[in-house]
C-alpha positions in Angstrom: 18.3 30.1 -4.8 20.7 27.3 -4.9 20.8 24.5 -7.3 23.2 21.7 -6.9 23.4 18.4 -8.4 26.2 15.7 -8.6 26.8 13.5 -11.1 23.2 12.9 -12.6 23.4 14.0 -16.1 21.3 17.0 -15.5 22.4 20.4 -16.0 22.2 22.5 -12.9 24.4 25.1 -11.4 26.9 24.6 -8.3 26.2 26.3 -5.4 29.1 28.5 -3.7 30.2 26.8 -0.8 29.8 30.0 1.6 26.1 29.8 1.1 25.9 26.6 3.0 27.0 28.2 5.9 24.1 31.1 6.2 22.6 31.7 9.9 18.9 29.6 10.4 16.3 30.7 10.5 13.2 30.0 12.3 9.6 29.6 11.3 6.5 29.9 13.5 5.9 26.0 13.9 5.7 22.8 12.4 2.1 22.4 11.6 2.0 20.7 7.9 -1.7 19.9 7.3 -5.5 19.8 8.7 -6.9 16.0 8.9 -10.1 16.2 6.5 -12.1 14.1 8.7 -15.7 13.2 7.6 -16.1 17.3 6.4 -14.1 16.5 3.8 -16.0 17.7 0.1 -15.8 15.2 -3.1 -14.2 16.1 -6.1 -15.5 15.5 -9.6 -12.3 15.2 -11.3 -12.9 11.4 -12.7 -9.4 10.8 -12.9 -9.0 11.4 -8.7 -10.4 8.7 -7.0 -10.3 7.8 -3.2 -9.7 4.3 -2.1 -9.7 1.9 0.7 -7.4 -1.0 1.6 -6.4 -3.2 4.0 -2.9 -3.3 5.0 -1.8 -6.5 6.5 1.5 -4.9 8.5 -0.8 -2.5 10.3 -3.7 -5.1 10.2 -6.3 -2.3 9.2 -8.2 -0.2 6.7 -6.6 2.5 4.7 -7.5 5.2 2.7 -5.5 6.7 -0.3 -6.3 9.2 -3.3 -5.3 8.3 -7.1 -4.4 11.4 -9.1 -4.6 8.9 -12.9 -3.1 10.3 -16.2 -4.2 11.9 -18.9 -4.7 9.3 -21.6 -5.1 6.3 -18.8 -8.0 5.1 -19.9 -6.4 4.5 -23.8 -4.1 1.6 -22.0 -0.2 1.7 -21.4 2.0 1.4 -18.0 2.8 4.6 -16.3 5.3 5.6 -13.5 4.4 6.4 -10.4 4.9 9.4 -7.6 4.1 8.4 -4.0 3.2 11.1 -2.0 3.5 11.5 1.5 1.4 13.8 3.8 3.0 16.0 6.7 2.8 16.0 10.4 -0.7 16.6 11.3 -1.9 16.0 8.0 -3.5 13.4 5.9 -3.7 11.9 2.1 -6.4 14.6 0.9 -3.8 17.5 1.8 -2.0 17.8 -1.6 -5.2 17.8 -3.6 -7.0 20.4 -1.8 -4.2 22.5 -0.3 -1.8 23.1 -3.6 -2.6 23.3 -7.7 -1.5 19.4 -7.9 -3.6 18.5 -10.7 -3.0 21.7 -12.6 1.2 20.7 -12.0 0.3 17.0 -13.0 -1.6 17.7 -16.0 0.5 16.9 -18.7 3.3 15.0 -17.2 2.0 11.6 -17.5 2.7 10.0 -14.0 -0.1 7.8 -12.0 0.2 10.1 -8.6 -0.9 8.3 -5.3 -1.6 10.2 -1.8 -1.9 7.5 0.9 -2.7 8.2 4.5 0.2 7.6 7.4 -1.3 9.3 10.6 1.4 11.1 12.4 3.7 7.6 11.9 6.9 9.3 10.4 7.0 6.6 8.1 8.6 4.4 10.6 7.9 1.2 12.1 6.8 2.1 15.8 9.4 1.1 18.1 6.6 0.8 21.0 3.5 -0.1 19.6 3.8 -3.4 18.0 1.3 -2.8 15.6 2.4 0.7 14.1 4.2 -0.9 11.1 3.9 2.1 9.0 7.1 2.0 7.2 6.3 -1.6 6.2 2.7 -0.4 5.3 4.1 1.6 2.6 7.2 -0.1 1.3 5.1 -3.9 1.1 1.3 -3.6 1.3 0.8 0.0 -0.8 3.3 -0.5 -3.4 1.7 -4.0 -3.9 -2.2 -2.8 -4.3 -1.2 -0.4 -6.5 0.6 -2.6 -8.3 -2.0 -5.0 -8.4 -4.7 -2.2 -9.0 -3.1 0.0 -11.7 -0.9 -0.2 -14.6 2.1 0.6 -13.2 6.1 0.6 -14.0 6.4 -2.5 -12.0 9.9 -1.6 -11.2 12.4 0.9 -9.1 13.0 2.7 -12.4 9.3 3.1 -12.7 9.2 4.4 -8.9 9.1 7.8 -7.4 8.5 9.1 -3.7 8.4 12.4 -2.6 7.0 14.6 0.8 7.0 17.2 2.4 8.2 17.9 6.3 7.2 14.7 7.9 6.5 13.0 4.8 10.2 14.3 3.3 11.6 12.7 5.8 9.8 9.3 5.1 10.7 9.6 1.6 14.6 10.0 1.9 14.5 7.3 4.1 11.9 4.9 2.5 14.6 4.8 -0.4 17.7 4.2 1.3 15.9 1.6 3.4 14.5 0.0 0.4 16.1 0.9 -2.7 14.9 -1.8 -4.7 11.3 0.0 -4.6 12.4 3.9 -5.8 14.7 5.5 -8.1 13.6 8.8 -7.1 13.4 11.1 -3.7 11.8 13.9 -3.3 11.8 15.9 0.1 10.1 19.9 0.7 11.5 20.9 4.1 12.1 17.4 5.1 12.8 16.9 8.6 15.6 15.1 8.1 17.0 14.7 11.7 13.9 13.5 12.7 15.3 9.9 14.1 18.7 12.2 15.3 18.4 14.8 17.4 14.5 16.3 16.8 13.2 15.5 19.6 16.0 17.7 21.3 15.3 20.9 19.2 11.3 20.5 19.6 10.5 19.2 22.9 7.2 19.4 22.9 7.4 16.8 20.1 9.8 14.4 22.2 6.9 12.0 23.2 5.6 11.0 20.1 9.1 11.0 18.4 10.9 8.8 21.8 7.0 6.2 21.2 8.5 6.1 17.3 12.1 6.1 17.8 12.3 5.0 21.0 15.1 6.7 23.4 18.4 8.1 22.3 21.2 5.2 22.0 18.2 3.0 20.9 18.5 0.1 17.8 15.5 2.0 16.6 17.3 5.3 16.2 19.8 4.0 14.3 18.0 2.2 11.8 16.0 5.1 10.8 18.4 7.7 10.7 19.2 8.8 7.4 22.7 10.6 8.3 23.9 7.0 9.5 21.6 5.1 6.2 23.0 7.3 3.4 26.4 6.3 5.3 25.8 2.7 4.9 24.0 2.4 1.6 25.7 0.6 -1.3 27.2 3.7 -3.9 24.7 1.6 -6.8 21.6 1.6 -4.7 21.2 5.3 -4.4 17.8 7.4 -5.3 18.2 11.0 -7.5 17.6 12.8 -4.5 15.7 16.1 -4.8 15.8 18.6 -1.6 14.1 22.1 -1.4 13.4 24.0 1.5 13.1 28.1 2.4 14.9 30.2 3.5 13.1 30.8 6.5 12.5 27.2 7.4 13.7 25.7 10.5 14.5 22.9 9.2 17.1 25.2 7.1 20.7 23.9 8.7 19.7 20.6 8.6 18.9 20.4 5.1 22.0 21.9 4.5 23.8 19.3 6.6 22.6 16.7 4.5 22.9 17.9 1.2 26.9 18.3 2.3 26.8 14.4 3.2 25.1 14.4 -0.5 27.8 16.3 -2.0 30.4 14.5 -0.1 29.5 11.1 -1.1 29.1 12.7 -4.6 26.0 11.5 -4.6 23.5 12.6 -7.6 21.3 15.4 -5.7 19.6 18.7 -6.7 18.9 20.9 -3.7 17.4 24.5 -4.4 16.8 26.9 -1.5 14.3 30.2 -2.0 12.3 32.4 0.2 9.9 30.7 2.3 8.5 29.2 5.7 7.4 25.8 6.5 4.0 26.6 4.9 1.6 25.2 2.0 2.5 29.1 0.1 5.8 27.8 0.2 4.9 23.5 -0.5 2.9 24.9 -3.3 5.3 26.5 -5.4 8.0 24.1 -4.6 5.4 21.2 -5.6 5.0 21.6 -9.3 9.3 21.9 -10.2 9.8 18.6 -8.4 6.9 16.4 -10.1 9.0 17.8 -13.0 12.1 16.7 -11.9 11.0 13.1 -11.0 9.6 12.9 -14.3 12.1 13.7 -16.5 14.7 10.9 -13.8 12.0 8.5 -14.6 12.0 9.0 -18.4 16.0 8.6 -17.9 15.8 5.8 -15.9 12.6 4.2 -18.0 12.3 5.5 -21.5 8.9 5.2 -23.0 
């Protein structure tokens, strides 16, 4: 495993430089989740609750789940953990596909789950009314500020995914860093917006309808090699990367983490045995809710 970090006040280990070198490897694909569709079962847990809203950037309904706190209902503000779904997925994945509430239990953060499609995050660069990146950053962070009794506040803010929704997370904070004071990405495609659509061809439509083509104004602005480049030093998240070691999204990881390192930017990365798989999602899940609580309690003390 490596464990680096830069800066932040929290004791980790530094990785030997060698290790960010290894050879990639491959995993079988890039599925990260099965839409729950009208199949989906309730769940008696009163503290998760589904909602509906409507967002006013993608002028429609949308759904998100609310994982509440223990001790809620006695009153008090609480800081909050966004998180994003994968490719493929939706917002009921990390409730029925990991231990979430079990991780969640007794860490005292409001968790929301909100649904994205297969967006990346981004504002479409084709379809005028694909504003998914605004969706998120204005209209969800408002309703649940508006609905809940939330840390009204960057320092009160986490965001966190996994894949797809790593990706949107890393860049969601550079883009707006104002809104989070915490990143959280499991085998974040972080090239998504550089070169992914290259690697994975069969993903090159939907990512070119996103993203438009290469050279574009669109790339630019939503890569997050060239944002962490152009961010303000003050303005950065705590950025929290893990990924396996059998991950394709391995090198790139890597890649980032040296711009990280390089920028000596506060970052914990950790690699261990794994694919780009929920087995792998799950186990990463629970140490980095831990690790976005314990930046929020430093950045927010109760």
């Amino acid at each position: 495993m490596i464990e680096t970090d830069r800066g932040s006040g929290i004791a980790m280990s530094r990785a030997p430089a060698y290790l960010l070198f290894l050879l990639l490897s491959c995993c079988p694909g890039l599925s990260q989740g099965t839409k729950a569709g009208s199949g989906a079962t309730s769940n008696h847990n009163p503290r998760l609750k589904d909602a509906v809203f409507h967002s006013g950037s993608l002028e429609r309904d949308m759904r998100y789940r609310v994982l509440l706190p223990l001790g809620y209902a006695k009153g008090g503000r609480f800081p909050v953990v966004y998180l994003l779904h994968g490719l493929y997925g939706d917002y009921l994945n990390w409730g029925t596909r990991t231990q979430l509430e079990n991780y969640a239990r007794n860490l005292h953060l409001l968790i929301i789950m909100p649904d994205a499609d297969d967006s990346w995050y981004t504002n479409s660069a084709t379809v005028a009314g694909d504003k998914f990146e605004d969706y998120v950053a204005k209209d969800l962070v408002n309703e649940i500020d508006e609905k809940y009794r939330t840390i009204r506040d960057r320092h009160g803010r986490a965001i966190a995914g996994l894949s797809m929704g790593g990706y949107g997370a890393v860049k969601l904070t550079l883009k707006h860093p104002d809104l989070f004071v915490f990143a959280g990405s499991l085998s974040g495609a972080v090239n998504a917006a550089q070169d992914l659509d290259k690697l994975r061809p069969e993903f090159r439509a939907k990512l070119v309808e996103i993203f438009g083509n290469e050279g574009s104004r669109e790339r630019s602005e939503n890569d997050i090699f060239l944002l962490l480049n152009s961010s303000h030093a003050n303005s950065y998240p705590y950025f929290y990367l893990s990924c396996g070691t059998e991950d394709s999204f391995l090198d790139t990881n890597r890649a980032f983490v040296l711009q990280l390192a390089s920028r000596k930017i506060a970052y914990e990365y950790h690699e261990t045995p794994g694919g780009h798989t929920w087995d792998y999602w799950d186990g990463a899940l629970q140490p980095m809710l831990e690790a976005a609580r314990r930046v929020l309690s430093a950045s927010h003390p109760e």
